[in-house]
C-alpha positions as CSV (number, residue, x, y, z in Angstrom):
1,X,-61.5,-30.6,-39.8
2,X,-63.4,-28.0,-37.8
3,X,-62.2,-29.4,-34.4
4,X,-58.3,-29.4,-35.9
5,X,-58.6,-26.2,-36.6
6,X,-59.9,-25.6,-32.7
7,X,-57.2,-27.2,-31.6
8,X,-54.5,-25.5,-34.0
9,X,-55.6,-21.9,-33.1
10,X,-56.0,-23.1,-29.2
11,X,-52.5,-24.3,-29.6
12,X,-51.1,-21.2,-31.5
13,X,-52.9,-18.4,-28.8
14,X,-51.3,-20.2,-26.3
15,X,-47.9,-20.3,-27.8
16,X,-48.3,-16.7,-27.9
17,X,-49.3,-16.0,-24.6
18,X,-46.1,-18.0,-23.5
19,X,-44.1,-15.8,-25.6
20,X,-45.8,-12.7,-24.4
21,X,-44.7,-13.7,-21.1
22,X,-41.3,-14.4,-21.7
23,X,-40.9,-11.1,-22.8
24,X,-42.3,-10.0,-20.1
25,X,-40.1,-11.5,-17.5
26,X,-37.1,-10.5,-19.3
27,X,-38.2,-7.1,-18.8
28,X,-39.0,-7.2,-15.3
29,X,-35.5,-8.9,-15.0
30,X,-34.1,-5.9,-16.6
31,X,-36.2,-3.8,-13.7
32,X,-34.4,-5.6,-11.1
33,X,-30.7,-4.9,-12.7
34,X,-31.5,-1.5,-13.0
35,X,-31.6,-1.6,-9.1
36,X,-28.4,-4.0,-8.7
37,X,-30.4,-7.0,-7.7
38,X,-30.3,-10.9,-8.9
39,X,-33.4,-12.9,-8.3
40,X,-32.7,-15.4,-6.0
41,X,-32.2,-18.8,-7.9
42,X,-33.6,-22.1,-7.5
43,X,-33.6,-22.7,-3.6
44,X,-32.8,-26.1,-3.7
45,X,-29.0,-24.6,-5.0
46,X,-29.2,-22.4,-1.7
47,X,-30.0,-25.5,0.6
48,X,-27.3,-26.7,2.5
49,X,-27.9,-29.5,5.3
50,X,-31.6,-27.9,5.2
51,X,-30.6,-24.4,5.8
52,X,-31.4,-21.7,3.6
53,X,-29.4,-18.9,3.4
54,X,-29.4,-15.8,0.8
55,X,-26.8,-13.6,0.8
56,X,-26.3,-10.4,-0.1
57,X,-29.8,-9.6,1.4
58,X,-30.1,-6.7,-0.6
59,X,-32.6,-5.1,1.3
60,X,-31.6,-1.4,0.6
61,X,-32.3,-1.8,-3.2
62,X,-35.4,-4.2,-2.9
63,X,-37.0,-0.7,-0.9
64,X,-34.9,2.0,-3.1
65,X,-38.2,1.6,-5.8
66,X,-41.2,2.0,-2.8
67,X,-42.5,5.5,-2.0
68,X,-42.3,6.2,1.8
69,X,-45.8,5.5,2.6
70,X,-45.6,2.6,0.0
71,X,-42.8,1.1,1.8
72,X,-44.7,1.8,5.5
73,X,-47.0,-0.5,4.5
74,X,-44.4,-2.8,3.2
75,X,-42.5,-3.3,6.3
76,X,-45.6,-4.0,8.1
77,X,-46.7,-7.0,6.0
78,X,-42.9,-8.3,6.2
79,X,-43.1,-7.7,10.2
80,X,-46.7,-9.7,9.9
81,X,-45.6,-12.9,8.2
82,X,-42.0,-12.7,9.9
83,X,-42.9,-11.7,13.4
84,X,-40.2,-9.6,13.3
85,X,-40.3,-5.5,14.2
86,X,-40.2,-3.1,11.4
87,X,-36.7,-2.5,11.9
88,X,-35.2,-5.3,13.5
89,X,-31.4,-5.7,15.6
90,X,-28.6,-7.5,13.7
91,X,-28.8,-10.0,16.1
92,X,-32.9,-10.2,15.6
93,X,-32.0,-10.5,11.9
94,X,-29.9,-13.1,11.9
95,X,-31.5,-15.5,14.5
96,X,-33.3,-18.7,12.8
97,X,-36.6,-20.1,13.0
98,X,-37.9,-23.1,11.5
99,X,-40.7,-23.1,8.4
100,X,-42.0,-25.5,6.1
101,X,-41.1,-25.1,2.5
102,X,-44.9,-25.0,1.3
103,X,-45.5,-21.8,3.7
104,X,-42.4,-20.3,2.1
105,X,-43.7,-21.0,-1.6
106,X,-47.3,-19.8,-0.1
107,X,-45.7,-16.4,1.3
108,X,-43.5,-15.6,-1.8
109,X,-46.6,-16.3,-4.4
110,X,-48.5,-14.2,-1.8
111,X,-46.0,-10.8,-1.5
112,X,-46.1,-11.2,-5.4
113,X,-49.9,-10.5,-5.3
114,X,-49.8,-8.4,-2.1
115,X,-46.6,-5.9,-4.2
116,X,-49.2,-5.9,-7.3
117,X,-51.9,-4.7,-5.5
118,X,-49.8,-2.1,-3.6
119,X,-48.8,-0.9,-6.7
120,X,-52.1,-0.3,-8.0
121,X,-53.8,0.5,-5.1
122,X,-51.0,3.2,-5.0
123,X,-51.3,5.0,-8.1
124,X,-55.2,4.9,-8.1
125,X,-54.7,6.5,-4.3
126,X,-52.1,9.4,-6.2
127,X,-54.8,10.2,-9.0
128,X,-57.7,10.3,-6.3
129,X,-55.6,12.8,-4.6
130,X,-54.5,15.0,-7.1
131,X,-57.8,15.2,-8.5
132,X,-59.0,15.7,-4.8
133,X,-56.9,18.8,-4.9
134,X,-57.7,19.9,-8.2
135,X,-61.8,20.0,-7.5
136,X,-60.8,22.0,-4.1
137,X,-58.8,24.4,-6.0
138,X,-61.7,25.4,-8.3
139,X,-64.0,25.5,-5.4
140,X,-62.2,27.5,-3.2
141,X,-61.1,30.0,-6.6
142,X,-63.2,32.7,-6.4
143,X,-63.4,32.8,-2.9
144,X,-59.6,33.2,-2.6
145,X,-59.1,35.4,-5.4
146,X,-61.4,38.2,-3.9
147,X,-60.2,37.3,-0.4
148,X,-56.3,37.6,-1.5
149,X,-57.0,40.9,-3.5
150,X,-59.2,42.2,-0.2
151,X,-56.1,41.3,1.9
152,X,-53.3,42.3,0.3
153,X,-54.9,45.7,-0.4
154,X,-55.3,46.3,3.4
155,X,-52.3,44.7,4.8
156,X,-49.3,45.7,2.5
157,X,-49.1,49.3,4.5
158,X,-48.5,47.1,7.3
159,X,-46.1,44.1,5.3
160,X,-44.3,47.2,4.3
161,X,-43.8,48.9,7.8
162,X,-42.6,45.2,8.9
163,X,-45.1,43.9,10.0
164,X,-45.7,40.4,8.4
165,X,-48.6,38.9,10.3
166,X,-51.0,39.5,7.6
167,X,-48.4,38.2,4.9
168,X,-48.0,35.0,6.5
169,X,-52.0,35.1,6.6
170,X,-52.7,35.5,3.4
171,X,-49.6,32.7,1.8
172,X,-51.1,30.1,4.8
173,X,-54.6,30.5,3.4
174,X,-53.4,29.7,-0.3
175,X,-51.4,27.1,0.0
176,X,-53.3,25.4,2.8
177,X,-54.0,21.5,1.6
178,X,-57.1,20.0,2.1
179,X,-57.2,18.2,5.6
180,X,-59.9,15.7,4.1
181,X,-57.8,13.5,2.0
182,X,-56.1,10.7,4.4
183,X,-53.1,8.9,4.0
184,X,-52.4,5.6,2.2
185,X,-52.5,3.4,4.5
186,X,-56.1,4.9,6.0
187,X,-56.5,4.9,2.5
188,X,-56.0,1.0,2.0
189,X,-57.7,0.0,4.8
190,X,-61.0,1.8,4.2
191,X,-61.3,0.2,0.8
192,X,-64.8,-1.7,0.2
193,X,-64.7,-5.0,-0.9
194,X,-65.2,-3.8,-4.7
195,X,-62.7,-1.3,-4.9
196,X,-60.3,-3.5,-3.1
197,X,-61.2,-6.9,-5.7
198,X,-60.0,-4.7,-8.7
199,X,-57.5,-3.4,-7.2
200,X,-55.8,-6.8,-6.3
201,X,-57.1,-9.1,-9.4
202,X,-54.9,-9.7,-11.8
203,X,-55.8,-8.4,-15.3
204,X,-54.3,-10.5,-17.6
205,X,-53.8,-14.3,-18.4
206,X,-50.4,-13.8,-19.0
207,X,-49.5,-12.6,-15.8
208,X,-50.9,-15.5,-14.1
209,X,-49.1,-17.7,-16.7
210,X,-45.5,-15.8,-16.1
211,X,-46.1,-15.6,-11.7
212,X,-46.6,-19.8,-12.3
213,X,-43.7,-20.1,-14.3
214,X,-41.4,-18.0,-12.2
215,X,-42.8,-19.6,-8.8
216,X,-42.3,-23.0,-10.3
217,X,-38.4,-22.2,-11.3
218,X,-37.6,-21.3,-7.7
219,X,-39.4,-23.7,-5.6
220,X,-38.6,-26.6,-8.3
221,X,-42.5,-28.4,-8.6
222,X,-46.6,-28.4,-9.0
223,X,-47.8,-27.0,-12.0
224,X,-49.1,-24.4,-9.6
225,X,-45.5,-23.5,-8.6
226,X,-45.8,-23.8,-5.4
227,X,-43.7,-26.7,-3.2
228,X,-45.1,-30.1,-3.4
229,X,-43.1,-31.2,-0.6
230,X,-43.5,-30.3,2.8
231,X,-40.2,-30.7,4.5
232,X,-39.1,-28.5,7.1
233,X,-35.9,-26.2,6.4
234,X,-33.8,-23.6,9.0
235,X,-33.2,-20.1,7.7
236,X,-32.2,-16.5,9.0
237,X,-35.3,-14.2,9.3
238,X,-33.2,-11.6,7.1
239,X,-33.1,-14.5,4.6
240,X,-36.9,-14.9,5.1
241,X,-37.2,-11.2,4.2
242,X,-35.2,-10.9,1.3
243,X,-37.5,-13.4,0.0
244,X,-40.7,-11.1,0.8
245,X,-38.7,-8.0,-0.7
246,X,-38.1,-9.6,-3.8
247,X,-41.5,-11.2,-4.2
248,X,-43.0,-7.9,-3.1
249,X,-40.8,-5.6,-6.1
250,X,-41.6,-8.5,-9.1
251,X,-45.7,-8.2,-8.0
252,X,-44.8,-4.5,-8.4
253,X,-42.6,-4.1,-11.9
254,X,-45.5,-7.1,-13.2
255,X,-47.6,-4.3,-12.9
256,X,-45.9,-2.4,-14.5
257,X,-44.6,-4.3,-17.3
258,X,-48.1,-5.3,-17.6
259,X,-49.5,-2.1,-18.2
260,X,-46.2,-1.1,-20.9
261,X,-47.2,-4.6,-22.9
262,X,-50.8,-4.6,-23.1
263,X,-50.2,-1.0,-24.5
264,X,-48.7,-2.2,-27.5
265,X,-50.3,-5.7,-27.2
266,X,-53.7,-6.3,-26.3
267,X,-53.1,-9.0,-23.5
268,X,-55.6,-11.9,-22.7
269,X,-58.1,-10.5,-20.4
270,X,-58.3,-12.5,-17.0
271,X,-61.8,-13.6,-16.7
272,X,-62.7,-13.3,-12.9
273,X,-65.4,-15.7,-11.1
């Protein structure tokens, strides 16, 4: 009776974490209408004579949702894996090359992971920064308070004369930003091995379970989603990009959704080795 019971709440938990990740795939389906995009279907329907070709590529829209530097970084990884130059010739585009279908399931599954981590890495890089600023601001209070009174005092006979040298002086010294904090990308790639662990892990069961689900419905088998067959298929390198895009933006609205779910649903925390 005991062991039934086991097996009837073991059954039940996971019934629910599938339906918690249903849900959330529908919502980061509705992410991607918002931006006018249609996730690419099952690539066996866009296989013709083993060629794969996706069309529209979409790329505009797949990028609308990256911040600048965010998308820097973006392009990079897509000109890594692809070979191709951030921003590529028509011609460049449109030339084929010749991949293996279990790279291609690989890559995708990858960008997911890499566009969750960005994402992350992202908005912890935006709250370091701001509270960066914050602690220089109240440092540097006093300091520029009595310098600014001190300043303006002496300089406004002169500001009002026409002579704006020690205007310009005084404004440059307040809104100066603090030279120390880097950029994102110097950002990401000083990350220790810790920081850049959390950062990339997944946090919950259910994302693992919906990545699996949605891998599996576009490359068509393994229980692991990715391709069990091997077979080597010609495609466009803008197809081959779309691809990234679109892996990159549903690693990024998973986190998302993530975070909006287990707010009103404590999700099943991933247990990390």
């Amino acid at each position: 009776m005991f062991l039934n019971a086991r097996r009837i709440a073991k059954v039940k938990e996971d019934e629910c974490m599938v339906a918690i990740s249903d849900v959330m795939y529908l919502l980061i389906l509705y992410k991607f209408s918002e931006i006018r995009v249609h996730l690419v279907p099952k690539l066996s329907s866009c296989l013709y004579n083993r060629r794969l070709e996706i069309l529209p590529s979409k790329d505009w829209e797949l990028e609308s949702i990256h911040s600048m530097e965010v998308l820097d970084i973006i392009r990079q990884h897509v000109s890594n894996v692809t070979g191709l130059k951030s921003n590529p010739s028509v011609r460049e585009s449109w030339a084929t090359t010749h991949i293996r279908q279990c790279w291609l399931a690989e890559v995708y599954v990858t960008s997911i992971l890499y566009g969750y981590f960005l994402k992350s890495v992202s908005l912890r890089y935006t709250l370091e920064r701001s509270l960066s600023s914050s602690n220089y601001d109240l440092h540097q209070a006093q300091k520029t308070g009595s310098s600014f009174r001190d300043r303006y005092r002496y300089g406004s006979k002169d500001v009002m004369l026409g002579n704006k040298n020690d205007l310009q002086f005084v404004w440059h010294d307040l809104i100066r930003q603090d030279e120390g904090i880097e950029d994102l990308k110097s950002y990401v790639m000083n990350f220790h091995s810790g920081s850049f662990q959390r950062c990339c892990n997944l946090r919950s069961r259910e994302a693992v379970q919906l990545i699996e689900s949605h891998s599996n419905a576009l490359f068509g088998n393994g229980k692991s989603g990715l391709s069990q067959h091997d077979d080597v298929i010609e495609t466009s390198f803008s197809s081959l990009r779309r691809l990234i895009l679109e892996a990159i933006a549903f690693g990024s609205f998973l986190w998302d959704t993530e975070d909006f779910i287990d707010n009103l649903y404590k999700l099943k925390a991933l247990e990390v080795e």
